[in-house]
C-alpha positions in Angstrom: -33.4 18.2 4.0 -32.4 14.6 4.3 -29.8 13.5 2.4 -30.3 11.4 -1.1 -28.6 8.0 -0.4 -26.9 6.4 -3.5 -27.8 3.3 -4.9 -26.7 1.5 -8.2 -30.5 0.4 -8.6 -32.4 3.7 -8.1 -30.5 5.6 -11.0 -29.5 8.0 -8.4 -25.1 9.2 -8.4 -23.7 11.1 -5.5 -22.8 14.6 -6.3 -19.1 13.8 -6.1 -19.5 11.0 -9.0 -19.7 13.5 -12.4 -16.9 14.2 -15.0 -14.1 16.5 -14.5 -11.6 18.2 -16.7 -8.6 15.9 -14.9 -5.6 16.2 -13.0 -2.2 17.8 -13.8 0.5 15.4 -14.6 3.4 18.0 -13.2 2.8 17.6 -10.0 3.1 13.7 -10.1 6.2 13.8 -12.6 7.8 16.7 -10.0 7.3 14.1 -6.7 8.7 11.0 -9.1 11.9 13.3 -9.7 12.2 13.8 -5.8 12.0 10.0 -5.3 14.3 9.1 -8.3 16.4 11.9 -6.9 16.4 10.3 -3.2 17.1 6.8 -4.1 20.2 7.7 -6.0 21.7 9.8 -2.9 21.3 6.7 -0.8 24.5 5.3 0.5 26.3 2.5 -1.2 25.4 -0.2 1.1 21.5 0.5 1.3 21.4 0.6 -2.5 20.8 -1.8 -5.1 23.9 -3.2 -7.1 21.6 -1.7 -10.2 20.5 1.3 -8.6 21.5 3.8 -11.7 20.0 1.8 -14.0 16.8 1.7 -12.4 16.7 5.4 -11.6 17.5 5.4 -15.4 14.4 3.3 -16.1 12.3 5.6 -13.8 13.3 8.4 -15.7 12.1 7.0 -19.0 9.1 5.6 -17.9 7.9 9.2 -16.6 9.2 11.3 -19.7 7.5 8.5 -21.7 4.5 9.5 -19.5 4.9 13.3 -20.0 4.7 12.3 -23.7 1.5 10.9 -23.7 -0.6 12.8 -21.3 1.6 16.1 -21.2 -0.5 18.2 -19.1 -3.7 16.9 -17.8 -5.1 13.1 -17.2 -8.0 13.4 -18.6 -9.7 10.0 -19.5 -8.5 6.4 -18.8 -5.9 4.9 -21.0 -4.8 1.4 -20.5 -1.5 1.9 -22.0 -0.5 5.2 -20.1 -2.1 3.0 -17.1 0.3 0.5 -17.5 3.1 2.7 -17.3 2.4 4.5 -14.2 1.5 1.5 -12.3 5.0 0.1 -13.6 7.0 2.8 -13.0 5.2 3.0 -9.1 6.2 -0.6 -8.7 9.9 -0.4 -10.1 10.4 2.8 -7.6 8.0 0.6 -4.8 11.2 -2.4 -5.4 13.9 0.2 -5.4 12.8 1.4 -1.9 11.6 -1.8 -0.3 14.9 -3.1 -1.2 16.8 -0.1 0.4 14.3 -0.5 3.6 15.4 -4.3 3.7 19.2 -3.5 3.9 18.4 -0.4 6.3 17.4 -2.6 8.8 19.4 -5.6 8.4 22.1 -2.6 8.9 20.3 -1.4 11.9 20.0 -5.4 13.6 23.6 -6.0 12.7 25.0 -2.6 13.6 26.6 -2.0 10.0 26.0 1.8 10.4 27.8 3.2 12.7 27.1 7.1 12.2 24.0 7.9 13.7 23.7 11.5 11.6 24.3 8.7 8.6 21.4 6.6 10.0 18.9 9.4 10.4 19.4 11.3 7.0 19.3 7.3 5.1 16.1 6.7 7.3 14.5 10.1 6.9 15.2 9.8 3.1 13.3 6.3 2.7 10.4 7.0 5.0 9.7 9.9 2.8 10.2 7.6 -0.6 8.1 5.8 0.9 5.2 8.4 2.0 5.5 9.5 -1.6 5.2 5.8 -3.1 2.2 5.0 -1.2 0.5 8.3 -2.1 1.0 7.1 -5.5 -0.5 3.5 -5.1 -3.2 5.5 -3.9 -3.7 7.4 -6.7 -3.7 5.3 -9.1 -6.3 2.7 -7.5 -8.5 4.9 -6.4 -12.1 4.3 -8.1 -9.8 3.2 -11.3 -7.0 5.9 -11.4 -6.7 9.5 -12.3 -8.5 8.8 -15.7 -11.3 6.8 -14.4 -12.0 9.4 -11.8 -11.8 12.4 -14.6 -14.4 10.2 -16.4 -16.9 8.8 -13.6 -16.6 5.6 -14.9 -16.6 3.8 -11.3 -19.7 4.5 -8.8 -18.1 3.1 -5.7 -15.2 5.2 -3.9 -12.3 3.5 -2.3 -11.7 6.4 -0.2 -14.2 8.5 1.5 -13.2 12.0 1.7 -14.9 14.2 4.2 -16.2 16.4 1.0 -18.1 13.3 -0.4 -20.1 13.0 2.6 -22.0 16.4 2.5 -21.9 18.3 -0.5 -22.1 21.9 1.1 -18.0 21.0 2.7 -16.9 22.1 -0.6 -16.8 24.0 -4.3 -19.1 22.1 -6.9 -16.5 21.8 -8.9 -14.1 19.6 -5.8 -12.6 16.1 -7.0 -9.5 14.7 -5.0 -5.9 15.2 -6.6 -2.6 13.8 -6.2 -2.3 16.0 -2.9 -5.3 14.9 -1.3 -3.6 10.9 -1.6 -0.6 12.8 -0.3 -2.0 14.0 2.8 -3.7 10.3 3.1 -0.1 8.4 3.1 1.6 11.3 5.0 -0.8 11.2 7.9 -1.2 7.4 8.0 2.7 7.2 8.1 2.8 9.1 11.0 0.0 8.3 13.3 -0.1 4.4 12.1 -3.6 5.2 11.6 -6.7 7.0 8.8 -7.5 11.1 10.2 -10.2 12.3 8.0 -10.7 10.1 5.3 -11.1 6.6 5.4 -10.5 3.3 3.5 -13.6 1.8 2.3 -12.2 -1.4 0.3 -10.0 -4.3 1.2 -7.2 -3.6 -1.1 -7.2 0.3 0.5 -7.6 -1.1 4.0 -4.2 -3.6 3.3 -2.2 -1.0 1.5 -2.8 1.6 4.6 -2.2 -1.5 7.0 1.2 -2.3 5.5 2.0 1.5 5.2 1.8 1.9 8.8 3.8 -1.4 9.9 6.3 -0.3 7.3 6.3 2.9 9.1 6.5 1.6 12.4 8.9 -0.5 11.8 11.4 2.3 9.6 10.6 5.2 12.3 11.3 2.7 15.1 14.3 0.9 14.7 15.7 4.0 13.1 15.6 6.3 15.9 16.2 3.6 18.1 19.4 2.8 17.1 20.4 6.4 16.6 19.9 7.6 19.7 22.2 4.3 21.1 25.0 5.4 18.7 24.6 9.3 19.6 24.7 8.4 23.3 
């Protein structure tokens, strides 16, 4: 039986674009905890001057979350939108910050434990795997909300369920875990697996995952390995 091809003119939605009863917010508030949790173990000198106020602003930005949508994201809400992008770009500043001094630390040679320089590394490649997933997330066909409600036709990511309806339950829609497994395996093989990038903005945001990556992962064990030896 061929397959039904989508169009916006013919009236016709792919079986993956329907309403669904949304996403759990504990997962995502459990992963922000981790991240606020990782950035304020960092040492000193990869840290921001202001680094406990900003985990302090992190963590009122997500219980101020947790207050509106307690349990599940179920339909799009500018304001709660707002926050979650916000609190994503405060912890995305926070870690690009700490990435900056990491390797002005590793060009200069201002860190001169290499157990020191793996476990700092380690700790924002990971923050940074985590923040991705969450960009992700959140712009993917309009955010956790928009996708509860099927309010965008077009995906941003193509997930090998979309493509053939029988790969799955009915009842499948991609979580916070599925944008996980995205930024973790684009951070680590610099490349898309299974699912690919359809738009622009998705295609950049992977691009400057993977340079970010390469970069981080590079110099890191690089340097390591010169002090080790």
């Amino acid at each position: 039986m061929p397959r039904k091809e989508f169009s916006p003119h013919n009236g016709h939605h792919p079986h993956w674009h329907r309403e669904h009863v949304g996403e759990h917010r504990y997962p995502v508030a459990v992963v922000v905890l981790f991240v606020i949790a990782l950035q304020s173990l960092l040492p000193r000198e990869l840290s921001l001057n202001f680094q406990t106020e900003i985990s302090i602003l992190e963590a009122l930005l997500l219980v101020i979350l947790l207050i509106i949508a307690p349990r599940r994201i179920h339909n799009h809400q500018m304001s709660m939108r707002y926050l979650s992008l916000g609190l994503t770009g405060v912890m995305t500043l926070s870690n690009s910050a700490s990435a900056i001094k990491l390797i002005d630390h590793l060009v200069t040679g201002g860190i001169k434990s290499g157990t020191s320089l793996l476990i700092s590394g380690a700790s924002i490649w990971l923050t940074n795997i985590i923040i991705f997933a969450l960009w992700f997330w959140e712009f993917d066909r309009g955010g956790p909300g928009s996708r509860a409600q099927a309010l965008v036709r077009y995906p941003d990511f193509l997930f090998p369920q979309m493509e053939d309806e029988q790969m799955a339950d009915i009842h499948w829609h991609p979580n916070f875990f599925d944008y996980l497994y995205i930024s973790f395996t684009n951070a680590s093989a610099f490349s898309p697996t299974d699912v690919l990038p359809l738009t622009r903005w998705a295609k950049m945001l992977m691009l400057l995952q993977s340079v970010t990556s390469l970069l981080t992962v590079g110099l890191v064990v690089a340097r390591a390995v010169n002090i080790l030896h």
